[in-house]
Phi, psi and omega in degrees: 000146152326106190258125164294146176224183175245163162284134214287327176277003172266314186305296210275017215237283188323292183314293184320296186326306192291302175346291152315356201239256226255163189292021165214109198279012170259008183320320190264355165260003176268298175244088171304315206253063196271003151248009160253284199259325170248052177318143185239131187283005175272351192231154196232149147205166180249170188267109197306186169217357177313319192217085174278028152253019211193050179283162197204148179251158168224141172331081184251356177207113165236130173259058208274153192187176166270351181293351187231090183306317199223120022233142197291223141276151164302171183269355187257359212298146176204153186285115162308130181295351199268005155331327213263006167278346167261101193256004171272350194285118169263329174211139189229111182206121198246098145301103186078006192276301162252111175226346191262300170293147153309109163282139185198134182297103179311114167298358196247048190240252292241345178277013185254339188269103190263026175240343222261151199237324224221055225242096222246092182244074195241149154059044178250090187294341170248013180306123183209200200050184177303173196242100173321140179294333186279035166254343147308348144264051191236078158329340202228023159275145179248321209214128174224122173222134193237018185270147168088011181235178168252062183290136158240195193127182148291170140271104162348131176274329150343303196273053186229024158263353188253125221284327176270002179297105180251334176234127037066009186265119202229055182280175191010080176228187205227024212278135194232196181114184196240136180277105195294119188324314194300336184296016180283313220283338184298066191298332190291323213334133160229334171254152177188120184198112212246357215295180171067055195202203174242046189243151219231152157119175167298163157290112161252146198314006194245010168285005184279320182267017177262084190275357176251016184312146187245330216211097169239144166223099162282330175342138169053059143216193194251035199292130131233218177094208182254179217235096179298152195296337158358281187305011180288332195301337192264093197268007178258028221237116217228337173245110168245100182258073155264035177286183195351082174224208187209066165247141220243144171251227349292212202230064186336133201283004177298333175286008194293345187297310195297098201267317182307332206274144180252030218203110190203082199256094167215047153353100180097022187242141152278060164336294182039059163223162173322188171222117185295098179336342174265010177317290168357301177303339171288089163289350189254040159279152190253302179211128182268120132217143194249006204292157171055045184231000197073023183300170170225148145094149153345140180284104168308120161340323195280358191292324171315330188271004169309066165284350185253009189299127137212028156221090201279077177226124200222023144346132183049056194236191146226075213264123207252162187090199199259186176238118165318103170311351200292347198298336215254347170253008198295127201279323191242033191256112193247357181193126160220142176190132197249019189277169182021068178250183176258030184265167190214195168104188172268121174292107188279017191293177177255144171295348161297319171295334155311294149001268176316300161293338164064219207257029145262072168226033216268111197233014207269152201080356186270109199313288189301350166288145203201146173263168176277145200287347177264343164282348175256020177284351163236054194010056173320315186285337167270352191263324176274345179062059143228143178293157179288146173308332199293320205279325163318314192289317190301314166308318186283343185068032166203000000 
């Protein structure tokens, strides 16, 4: 058989990265031959196919983490220019890696890298400065994740240049600025996921043209404005996360359009609007939530045709009127709560559903709501903390 060897400035490329990385300065002598005879379970490698009378392997995955205990990082750790010698490299993923020292992504690393697909940087609590623009000339990245480290800046406006970018995640940074017009251009895009971070301004209408998204989690940042009729376009869109923020309603009927999402998160806006009646029309939803949002105006009725609905929560609102007995046939509905609202009548719910949900259940603060004496022979009023209609009539004298 043939023996493969690496190319030497690549093979001493590898040696450096580690170095630079991890707590043992004996590493390139422990694994000389690191895709053959001295294998590391952090490093990956392929078979060119470029010259088959001449095969040769090359470096396509390093991996650092807590799943690969020895040898750890140093305290000293920092990413090496010398990345740009492996120019075979498909994927790079550093976990959990720089916690003692300051760190900052070399603005000159990315443009050489014309293979990397894959590019996974989590959980660096000291990884910081901007997230460099020339990572917008990596044409052949699909995953680009940042979570969980301290970057601040903009978000590069660039990077709505990358044709092949299919997941997106720069969550818990520091990141601030405005979500930048150009992420429309992210046509691959499935994931988008921005939460945890300072970024400000309206939504723009060009998040509309990410048509193939599955997944925005926008949350616990400072987006205000209206919710644009835009997002009605994104019908593979199966998760919508806009809590805690300062978006405004009412709530464009456009979204009636999203026949996929099972996921409808918007917690925490001064929405201060109605709850739009075609929600009801989304069939595959699973779990609503409104809480803290300022509603008004009545629960709909239309909430009945919910058959995969099974979490409900529209809490601390001011929201008025009866409670759809119908909420109560809902077949997969395991938590709901309606507390510290303005509704008001009898609660019609069935005692099975009650049952059943037990203290997922919460209907408590609504003054005028009251249960029935015949729904309370298993004494329901004291268990939901709201009074029997008998003991209401008797205050009221009616």
């Amino acid at each position: 058989m043939m023996a493969m060897a690496m190319e030497e400035e690549e093979l001493l490329g590898l040696f450096e990265v580690m170095e630079a990385l991890l707590d043992d300065p004996e590493w390139s002598q422990a694994h000389p031959q690191p895709c053959t005879e001295t294998p590391w379970p952090g490093v990956e490698c392929e078979v060119s196919t470029d010259d088959p009378q001449n095969p040769i392997f090359h470096i396509t995955k390093i991996h650092i983490g807590p799943d690969i205990v020895s040898p750890p990082c140093k305290s000293s750790a920092y990413i090496s220019k010398s990345l740009i010698k492996l120019s075979y490299l498909k994927t790079l993923s550093i976990f959990n890696c720089f916690v003692d020292s300051p760190v900052t992504l070399p603005s000159t690393l990315f443009g050489s890298f014309s293979s990397l697909e894959h590019l996974a940087l989590q959980s660096n609590p000291t990884l910081n400065g901007e997230l460099p623009s020339s990572l917008a000339e990596v044409s052949s990245l699909r995953v680009l994740s940042l979570s969980q480290n301290s970057f601040h800046g903009k978000i590069p406006r660039k990077i709505g240049s990358l044709p092949c970018l299919e997941q997106l995640d720069l969550s818990y940074n520091n990141f601030s600025g405005q979500i930048p017009l150009e992420i429309g251009g992210l046509k691959s895009l499935t994931i988008l996921d921005i939460s945890f971070n300072g970024i400000e301004g309206n939504l723009p209408h060009s998040l509309g043209q990410l048509k193939q998204l599955q997944k925005m989690d926008l949350s616990s940042n400072r987006l205000d404005g209206r919710i644009p009729f835009d997002l009605g376009m994104l019908k593979r869109l199966v998760l919508l996360d806009l809590s805690h923020n300062f978006i405004v309603g009412p709530i464009p009927q456009s979204l009636s359009s999203l026949e996929n999402l099972e996921y409808l998160i918007m917690d925490d806006n001064p929405i201060k609007a109605r709850i739009p009646f075609f929600i009801g029309s989304l069939l595959k939803l699973k779990s609503v939530s409104f809480s803290r949002c300022g509603l008004v105006g009545p629960i709909p009725n239309s909430f009945s045709a919910l058959k995969n609905l099974s979490a409900l929560s529209l809490d601390n609102n001011s929201l008025t009127g009866q409670v759809p007995s119908n909420l109560g046939l809902l077949p997969n509905l395991d938590q709901l709560n309606i507390s510290n609202n303005m509704l008001y009548g009898v609660l019609e719910l069935n005692g099975d559903f009650i049952a059943k949900l037990g203290e997922r259940l919460d209907v408590r603060g609504n003054n005028e709501l009251c249960i029935s004496d015949l729904q309370n022979k298993h004494n329901l009023s004291s268990y939901l903390e709201i009074p029997s209609c008998m003991s209401m009539r008797t205050i009221n004298g009616t």
